[in-house]
C-alpha positions, 0 to 999 in steps of 0.5 A: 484106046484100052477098055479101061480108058473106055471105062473112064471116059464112060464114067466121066461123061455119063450121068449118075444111073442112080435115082436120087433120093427125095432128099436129093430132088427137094434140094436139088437147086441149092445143092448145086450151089453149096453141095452136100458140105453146105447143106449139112451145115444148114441142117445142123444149123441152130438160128434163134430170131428175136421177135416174131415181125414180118421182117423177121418171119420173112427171114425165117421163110427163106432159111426153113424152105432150104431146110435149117436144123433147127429154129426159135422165134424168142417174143412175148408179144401177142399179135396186134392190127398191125401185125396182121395187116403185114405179116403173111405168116399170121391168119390175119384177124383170126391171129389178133390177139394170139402169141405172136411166136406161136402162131408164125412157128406154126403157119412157118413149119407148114413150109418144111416139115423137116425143120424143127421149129420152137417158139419161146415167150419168154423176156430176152431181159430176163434171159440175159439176166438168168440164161446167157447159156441158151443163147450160147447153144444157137449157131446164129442169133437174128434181132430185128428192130431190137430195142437200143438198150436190149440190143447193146446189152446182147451185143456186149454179151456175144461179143464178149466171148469169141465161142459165142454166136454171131450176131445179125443185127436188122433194122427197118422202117416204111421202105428203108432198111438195114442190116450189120452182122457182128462176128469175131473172125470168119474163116472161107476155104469155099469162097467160090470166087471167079478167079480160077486157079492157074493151070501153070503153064509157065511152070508145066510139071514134067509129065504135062512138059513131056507130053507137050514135046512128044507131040509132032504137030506136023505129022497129024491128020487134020482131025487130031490137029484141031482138037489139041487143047489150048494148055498142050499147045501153049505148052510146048510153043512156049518151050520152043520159044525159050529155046531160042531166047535164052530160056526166057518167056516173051517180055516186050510188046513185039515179043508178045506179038511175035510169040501169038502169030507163031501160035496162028502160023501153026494152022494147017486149017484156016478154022482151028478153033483150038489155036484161036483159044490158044492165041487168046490166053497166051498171056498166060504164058509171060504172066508168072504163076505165083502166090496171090497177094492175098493168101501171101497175105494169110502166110504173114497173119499172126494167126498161123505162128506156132504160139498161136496154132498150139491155141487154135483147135480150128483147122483152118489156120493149120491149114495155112501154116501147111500150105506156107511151108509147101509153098516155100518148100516146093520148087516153083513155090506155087499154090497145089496143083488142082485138076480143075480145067476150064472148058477147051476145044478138043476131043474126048480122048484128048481132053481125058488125057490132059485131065488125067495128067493134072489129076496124077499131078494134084494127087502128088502135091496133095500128099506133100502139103499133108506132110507139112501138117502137125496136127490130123484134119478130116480128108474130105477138109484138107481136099477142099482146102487144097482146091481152093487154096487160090480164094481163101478168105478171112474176115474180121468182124466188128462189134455192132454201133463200132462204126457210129461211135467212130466220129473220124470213121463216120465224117469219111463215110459221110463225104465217100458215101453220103446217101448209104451213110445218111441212110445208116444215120436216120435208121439209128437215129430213129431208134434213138429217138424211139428209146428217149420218147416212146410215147411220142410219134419221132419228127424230122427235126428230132432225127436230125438233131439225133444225127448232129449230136452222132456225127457232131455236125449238121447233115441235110438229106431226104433219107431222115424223111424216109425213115419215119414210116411204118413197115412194109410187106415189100419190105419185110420181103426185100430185106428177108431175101438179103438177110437170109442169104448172108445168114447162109453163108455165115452158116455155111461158110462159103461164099463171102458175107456182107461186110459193114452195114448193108443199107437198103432203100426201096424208094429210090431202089438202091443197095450200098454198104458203109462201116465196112 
């Protein structure tokens, strides 16, 4: 072995020497999971949260502990009895009486004192009437338990320019719960999906293909023969096997079978680890390496047509437009090759060989598809666009009470869904009913007739019950832990955020989505 390949696989196996900075170790375990992408994007991060509740200070807690840029709490109330009863970012009946917003920003900012927290007294009233910019400058607005009236003017507001922040819409009562999130289009290069990208080895690029038939099995010491990876072995038994079938991979179920015990029979020890995890991923050598539906799906969206690119200055879509013509232009009219491999059974120098080889690979195919590029985007995008090209995600939004002004839409989700949809019905028609008669505690029997004249029929469910009750701390807690999450992944716009209405039940214990 040379002293550079000793280099390297020093370089490769040992831990970073450095220490890490302060930074770095406060953030350690949410690094590993959004990386220094994800947590720049946190930081520049500007959340403005309507109302000072438990719920919403709850929130807060989970997006200031992983260090946000920057947030405000917009509420005018003063903080009552019941406020400091449930709340635990108030000092309890020291607080009673104080500004709500003042007095949560302050016990909320003991929790990271690199965030920046503001409180504003003023009416959300008054600022959609004389300051619809400032709401323009958040990354993200959070409303919970937002007044009807409020909330549909705030919502025509954000939904009415597509530049505008996303809107999370939080409902909750006594041990129910709910949230939707209204956005326009969101676009997903880190969608961290299960699925792994192929290592092709139906379609081996030549320098793997050449390896794999350079090998002579049969004149290895047993050592080096039993660290073989999966991926050469399967390589090479495959080109064998379309040498005597006319160049066709095994097709029937005896063909396939033939094709496993041909892998097993290459044993010259009976525990051979290698070959077993050969033997089990030989499906990958009749399964064709193609476009997944999915992004074939992307390559037909309107959103990638030159018209529309020449209005887009968002580079994901760019980005599409280069990976269709690399797809179609490449001879095995597959995704870019990543150098990414899974864990095998072999040795180091074997391991680093076939890592080097995928990784020469990428690097070729990397610089292709930037050829097809029209317009400059940032290395760091395009490295990470082409790594996960194979779990791009886009979602398209609805504006927030689309679903319960759907009659059709509701009476489906009534009949495939009816515990999360009745759930869904008693929040809204409790707000409803709370805007029609605040001065009056809401009754079972108004609800029910608040859903009849929503739905346009008559639903009988334990979930209306449910919904009159006054908030809980386990409540609040709950739905500040989910909230958050997906208010993180908007932000940092990896992993795949909720869909629809998200409904919550703490009695029964039970999560479920409708609306979608």
């Amino acid at each position: 072995m040379s002293s550079q390949d000793s280099q390297d696989i020093e370089t490769a196996t040992t831990a970073i020497q450095s220490q890490p900075d302060s930074k770095t170790r406060r953030y350690d375990r949410q690094l590993r999971l959004w990386a220094a992408t994800g947590q720049n994007a946190l930081e520049s991060a500007r959340v403005l949260v309507l109302s000072g509740s438990a719920t919403s200070t709850s929130i807060l807690k989970n997006l200031v502990l992983p260090g946000i840029g920057h947030f405000t709490i917009l509420d005018h109330a003063a903080v009552s009895h019941a406020d400091a009863g449930n709340n635990f970012f108030l000092e309890g009946f020291d607080s009673i009486g104080k500004e709500r917003a003042t007095e949560a920003v302050r016990l909320l900012g003991e929790l990271n004192d690199s965030v920046d927290g503001r409180a504003d007294t003023r009416e959300l009233s008054a600022i959609l009437e004389t300051d619809q910019q400032w709401l323009a400058s958040f990354t993200i607005v959070i409303a919970h338990n937002l007044h009807n009236v409020l909330l549909q003017k705030l919502s025509s507001l954000l939904w009415g320019d597509s530049s505008y922040p996303p809107l999370v819409v939080v409902r909750s009562a006594g041990f129910l719960g709910e949230f939707f999130i209204q956005f326009h289009e969101h676009t997903i290069i880190e969608s961290h999906s299960e699925t792994a990208p192929s290592l092709r080895i139906d379609k081996p690029f030549p320098a793997l293909r050449e390896h794999a038939l350079s090998l002579d099995f049969e004149s290895m010491d047993p050592t080096e023969h039993g660290h073989i990876p999966y991926v050469v072995i399967l390589v090479r038994v495959l080109e064998d096997w379309k040498q005597s079938h006319d160049g066709n991979p095994p097709k029937t179920y005896a063909e396939r079978q033939e094709f496993k015990k041909s892998i097993l029979a290459m044993k010259v020890k009976s525990d051979e680890e290698n070959f077993e995890e050969a033997e089990a991923q030989a499906y990958r050598c009749w399964t064709e390496t193609k476009v997944p539906p999915e992004i074939a799906a992307l390559f037909e969206d309107p959103a990638i047509s030159p018209e529309a690119l020449g209005q887009n200055p968002s580079p994901f879509f760019h980005l599409v437009a280069a990976l269709k013509e690399f797809t179609d232009q490449s001879e095995t009219h597959t995704l870019p090759l990543t150098s990414t491999l899974p864990d095998m059974k072999s040795d180091t120098s074997n391991y680093i060989h076939l890592q080097r080889l995928y990784k020469t690979r990428a690097e070729e195919e990397k610089r292709a598809f930037k050829s097809h590029l029209r317009t400059p985007i940032d290395d760091a995008i395009v490295d990470s666009f082409v790594k996960n090209a194979h779990a791009l995600q886009v979602l398209r939004g609805k504006q927030w009470g689309t679903f319960d002004g759907d009659k059709a839409a509701l009476a489906d989700a009534l009949a495939s869904s009816p515990k999360e949809t009745c759930t869904h019905l008693a929040m809204s028609a409790l707000f409803a009913v709370n805007e029609e008669a605040p001065a009056s505690p809401p009754t079972t029997e108004a609800l029910r007739q608040q859903i009849q004249r929503t739905v346009g029929e008559s639903v009988e469910s334990e979930e209306v019950d449910a919904a009159i009750g006054e908030l809980t701390p386990n409540t609040a807690a709950f739905l500040g832990g989910m909230v958050a999450q997906e208010v993180i992944k908007m932000i940092t716009k990896q992993y795949v955020p909720v869909k629809g209405h998200c409904v919550v039940d703490l009695i029964d214990t039970w999560t479920g989505v409708v609306g979608a």
